[in-house]
C-alpha positions as CSV (number, residue, x, y, z in Angstrom):
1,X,27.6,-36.9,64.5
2,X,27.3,-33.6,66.2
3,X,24.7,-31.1,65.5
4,X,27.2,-29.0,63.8
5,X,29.1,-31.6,61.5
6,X,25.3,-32.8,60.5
7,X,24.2,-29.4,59.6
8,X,27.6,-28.9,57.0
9,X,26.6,-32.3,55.5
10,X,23.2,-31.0,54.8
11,X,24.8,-27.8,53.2
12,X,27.6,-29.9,51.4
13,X,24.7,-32.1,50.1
14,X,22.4,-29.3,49.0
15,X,25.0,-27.8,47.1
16,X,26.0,-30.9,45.7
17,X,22.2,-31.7,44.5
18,X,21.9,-27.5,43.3
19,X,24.9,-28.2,40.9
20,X,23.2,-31.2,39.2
21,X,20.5,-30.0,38.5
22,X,21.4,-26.0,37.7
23,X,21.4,-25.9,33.8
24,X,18.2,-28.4,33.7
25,X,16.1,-27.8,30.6
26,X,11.9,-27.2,30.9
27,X,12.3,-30.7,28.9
28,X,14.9,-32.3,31.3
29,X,12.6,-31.5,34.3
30,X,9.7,-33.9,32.7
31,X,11.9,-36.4,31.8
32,X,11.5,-39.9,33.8
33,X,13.2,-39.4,37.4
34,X,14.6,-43.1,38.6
35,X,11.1,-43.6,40.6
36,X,8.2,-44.8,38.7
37,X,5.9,-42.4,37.6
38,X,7.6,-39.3,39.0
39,X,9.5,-37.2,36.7
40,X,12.4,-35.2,38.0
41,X,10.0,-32.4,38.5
42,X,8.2,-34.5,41.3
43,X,11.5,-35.4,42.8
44,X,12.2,-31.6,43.0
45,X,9.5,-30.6,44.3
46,X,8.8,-33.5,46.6
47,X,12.7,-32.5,48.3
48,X,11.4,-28.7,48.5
49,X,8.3,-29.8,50.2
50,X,9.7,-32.0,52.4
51,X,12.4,-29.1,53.3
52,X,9.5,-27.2,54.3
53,X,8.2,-29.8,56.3
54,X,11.3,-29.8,58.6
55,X,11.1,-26.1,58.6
56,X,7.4,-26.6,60.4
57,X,8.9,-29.2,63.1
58,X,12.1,-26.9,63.9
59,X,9.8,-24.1,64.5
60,X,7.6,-25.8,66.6
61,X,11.3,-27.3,68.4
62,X,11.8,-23.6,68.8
63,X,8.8,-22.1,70.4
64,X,7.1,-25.0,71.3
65,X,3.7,-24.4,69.8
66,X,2.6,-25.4,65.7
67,X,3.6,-22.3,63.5
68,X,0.1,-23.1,61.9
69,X,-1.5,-25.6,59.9
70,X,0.3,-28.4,58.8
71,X,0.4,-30.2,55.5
72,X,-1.1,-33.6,55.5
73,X,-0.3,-36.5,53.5
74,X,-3.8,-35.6,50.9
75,X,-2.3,-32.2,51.2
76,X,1.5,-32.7,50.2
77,X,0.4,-35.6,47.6
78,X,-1.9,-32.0,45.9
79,X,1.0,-30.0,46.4
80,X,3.5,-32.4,44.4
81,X,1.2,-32.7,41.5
82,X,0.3,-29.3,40.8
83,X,4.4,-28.1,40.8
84,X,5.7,-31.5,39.1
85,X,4.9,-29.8,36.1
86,X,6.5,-26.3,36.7
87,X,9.4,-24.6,33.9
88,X,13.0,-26.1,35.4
89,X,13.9,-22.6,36.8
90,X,11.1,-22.2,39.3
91,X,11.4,-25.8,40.0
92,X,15.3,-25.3,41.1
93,X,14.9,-21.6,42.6
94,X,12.0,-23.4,44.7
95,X,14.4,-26.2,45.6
96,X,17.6,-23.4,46.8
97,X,14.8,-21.5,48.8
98,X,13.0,-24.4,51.0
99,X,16.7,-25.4,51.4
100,X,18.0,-22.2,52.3
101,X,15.8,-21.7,54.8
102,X,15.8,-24.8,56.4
103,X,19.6,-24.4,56.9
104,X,19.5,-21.0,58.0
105,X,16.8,-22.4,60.3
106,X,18.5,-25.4,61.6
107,X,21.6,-23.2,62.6
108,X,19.6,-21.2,64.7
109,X,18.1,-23.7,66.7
110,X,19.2,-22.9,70.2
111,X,21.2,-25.6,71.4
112,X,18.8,-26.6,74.5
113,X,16.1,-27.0,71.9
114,X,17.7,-29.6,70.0
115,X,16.7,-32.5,71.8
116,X,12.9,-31.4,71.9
117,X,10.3,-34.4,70.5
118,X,8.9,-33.1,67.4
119,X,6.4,-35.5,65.8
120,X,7.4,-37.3,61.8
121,X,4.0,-37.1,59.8
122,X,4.0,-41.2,59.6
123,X,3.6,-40.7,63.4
124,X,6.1,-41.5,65.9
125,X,8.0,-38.5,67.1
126,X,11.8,-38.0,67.2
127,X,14.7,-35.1,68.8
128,X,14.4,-31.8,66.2
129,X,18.0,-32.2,65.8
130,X,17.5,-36.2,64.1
131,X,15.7,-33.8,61.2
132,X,19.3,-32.8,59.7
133,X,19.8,-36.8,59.5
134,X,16.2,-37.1,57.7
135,X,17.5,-33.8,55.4
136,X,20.8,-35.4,54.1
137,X,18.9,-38.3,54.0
138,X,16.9,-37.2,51.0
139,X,19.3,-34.7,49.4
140,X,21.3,-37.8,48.9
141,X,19.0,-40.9,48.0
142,X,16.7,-38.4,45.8
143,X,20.2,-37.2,44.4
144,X,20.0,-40.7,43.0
145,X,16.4,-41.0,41.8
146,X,16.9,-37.5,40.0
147,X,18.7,-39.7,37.3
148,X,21.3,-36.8,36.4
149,X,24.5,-39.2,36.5
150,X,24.5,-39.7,40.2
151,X,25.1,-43.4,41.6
152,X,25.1,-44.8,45.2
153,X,28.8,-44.7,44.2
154,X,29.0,-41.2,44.8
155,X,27.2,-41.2,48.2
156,X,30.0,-39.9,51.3
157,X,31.6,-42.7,53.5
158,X,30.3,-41.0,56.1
159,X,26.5,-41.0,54.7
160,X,26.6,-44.4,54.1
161,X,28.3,-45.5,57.6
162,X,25.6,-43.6,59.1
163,X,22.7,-45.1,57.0
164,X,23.9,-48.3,57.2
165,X,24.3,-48.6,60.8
166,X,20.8,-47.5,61.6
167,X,19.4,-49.8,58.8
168,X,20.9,-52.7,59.9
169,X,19.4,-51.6,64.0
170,X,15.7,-51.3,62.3
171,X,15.6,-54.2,60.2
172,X,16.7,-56.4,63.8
173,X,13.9,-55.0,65.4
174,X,11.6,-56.1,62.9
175,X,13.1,-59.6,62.9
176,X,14.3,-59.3,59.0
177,X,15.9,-63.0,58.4
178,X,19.2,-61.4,58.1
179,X,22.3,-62.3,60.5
180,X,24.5,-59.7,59.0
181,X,25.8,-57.1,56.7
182,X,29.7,-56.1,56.0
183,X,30.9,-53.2,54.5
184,X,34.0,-54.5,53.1
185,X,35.1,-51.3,51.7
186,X,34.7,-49.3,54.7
187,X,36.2,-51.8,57.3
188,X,32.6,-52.2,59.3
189,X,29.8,-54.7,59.6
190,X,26.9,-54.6,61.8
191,X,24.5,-57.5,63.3
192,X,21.0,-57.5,62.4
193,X,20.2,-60.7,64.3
194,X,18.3,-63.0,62.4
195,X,18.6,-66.0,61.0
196,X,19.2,-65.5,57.6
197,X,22.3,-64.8,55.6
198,X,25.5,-62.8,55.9
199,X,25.7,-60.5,53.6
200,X,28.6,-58.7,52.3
201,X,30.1,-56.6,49.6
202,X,30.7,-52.4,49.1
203,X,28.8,-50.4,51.8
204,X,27.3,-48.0,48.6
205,X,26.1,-51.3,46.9
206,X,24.5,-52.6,50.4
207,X,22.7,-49.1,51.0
208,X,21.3,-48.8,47.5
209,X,20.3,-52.7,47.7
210,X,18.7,-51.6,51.3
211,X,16.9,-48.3,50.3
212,X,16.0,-50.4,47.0
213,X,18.1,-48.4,44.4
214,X,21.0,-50.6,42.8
215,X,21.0,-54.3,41.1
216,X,22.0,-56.6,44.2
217,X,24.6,-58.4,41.7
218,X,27.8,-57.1,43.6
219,X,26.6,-58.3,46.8
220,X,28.0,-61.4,48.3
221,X,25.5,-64.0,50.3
222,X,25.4,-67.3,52.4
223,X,21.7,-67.7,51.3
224,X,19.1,-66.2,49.5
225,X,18.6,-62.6,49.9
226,X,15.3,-61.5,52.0
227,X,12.6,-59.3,51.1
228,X,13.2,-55.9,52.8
229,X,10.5,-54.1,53.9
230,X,10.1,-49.8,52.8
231,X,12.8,-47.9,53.8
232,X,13.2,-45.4,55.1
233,X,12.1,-47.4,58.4
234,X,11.4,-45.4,61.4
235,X,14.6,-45.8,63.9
236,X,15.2,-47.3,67.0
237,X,14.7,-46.7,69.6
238,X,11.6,-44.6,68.0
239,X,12.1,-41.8,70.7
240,X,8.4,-42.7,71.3
């Protein structure tokens, strides 16, 4: 996608998350998220955090030097704890503000600036403008893990295309025994390369089975199913 059909997915996406989670309760917000042990108060403010995150690489896209200190892992793991627990309005109003501001941010990235290396915390470095991906990336699958009502059902075609494509490129690289994936739904399938099963079925049931979020049960398979490893994966090529 271009730069400026990324950045209105991000914006459709946050405002898509904003409205599921607008009238939560101080009660709703510790209730059980979809990931084990987090509430939806860590979900929240693990997606504000990370917001800010980007916010610190597109700055330093921008002017090319670190706009101060950044947050390490010990540091961000602190960080979720202490506002997991927050009242459900400062935990949304949080959310809308890293959000805003990493939008409002992202669309003033000068265009020449884009392609600029900025480095992921886990290490290998990617363009600034691959940050919108890694954005709509979590508005979406934490949309999930929020456990609101949202499914992998509800995901956009063009999210799960996208998601699906680079998935299938990462899991080749690290020699994953699986020969194939289709996304019978969306007319597309994608080789991985190994020598393991073809697997086919909805492309919203092969992401959630992928990212480790839906029952496998409506997948379709020449052979048992592998082990996948933690996804997100970085991508290839790595931009190393």
């Amino acid at each position: 996608m271009e730069f400026e059909e990324l950045l209105a997915e991000v914006r459709a996406s946050a405002a898509r998350l904003g409205a599921d989670v607008e009238s939560l309760t101080d009660w709703q917000a510790r209730e059980p998220s979809r990931l084990p042990g987090w509430s939806r108060g860590h979900v929240l403010t693990h997606l504000a955090r990370s917001a800010d995150a980007y916010r610190w690489m597109l700055a330093l896209a921008r002017t090319g030097t670190a706009p101060g200190p950044r947050a390490d892992a010990a540091e961000l793991a602190r960080q979720l704890e202490e506002g997991a627990g927050r009242g459900a309005g400062a935990l949304v109003a949080d959310l809308r503000d890293s959000l805003d501001g990493l939008l409002w941010d992202a669309a003033e990235l000068p265009a020449e600036r884009r392609t600029v290396l900025v480095p992921a915390l886990a290490g290998w470095r990617h363009p600034a403008w691959y940050l919108l991906w890694r954005a709509w990336r979590e508005l979406e699958v934490h949309g999930v893990d929020l456990n609101t009502g949202r499914t992998s059902a509800g995901w956009p075609d063009g999210f799960v295309l996208t998601a699906l494509a680079e998935t299938a490129a990462t899991l080749g690289a690290r020699e994953v025994p699986l020969a194939r994936v289709e996304a019978e739904d969306l007319g597309r399938g994608w080789a991985v390369g190994g020598s393991g099963p073809v697997v086919s079925g909805s492309g919203h049931e092969m992401l959630a089975w992928f990212t480790g979020r839906g029952p496998v049960a409506g997948l379709r398979a020449d052979g048992p199913l592998p082990v996948l490893p933690a996804w997100p994966l970085p991508p290839v090529p790595g931009w190393a």
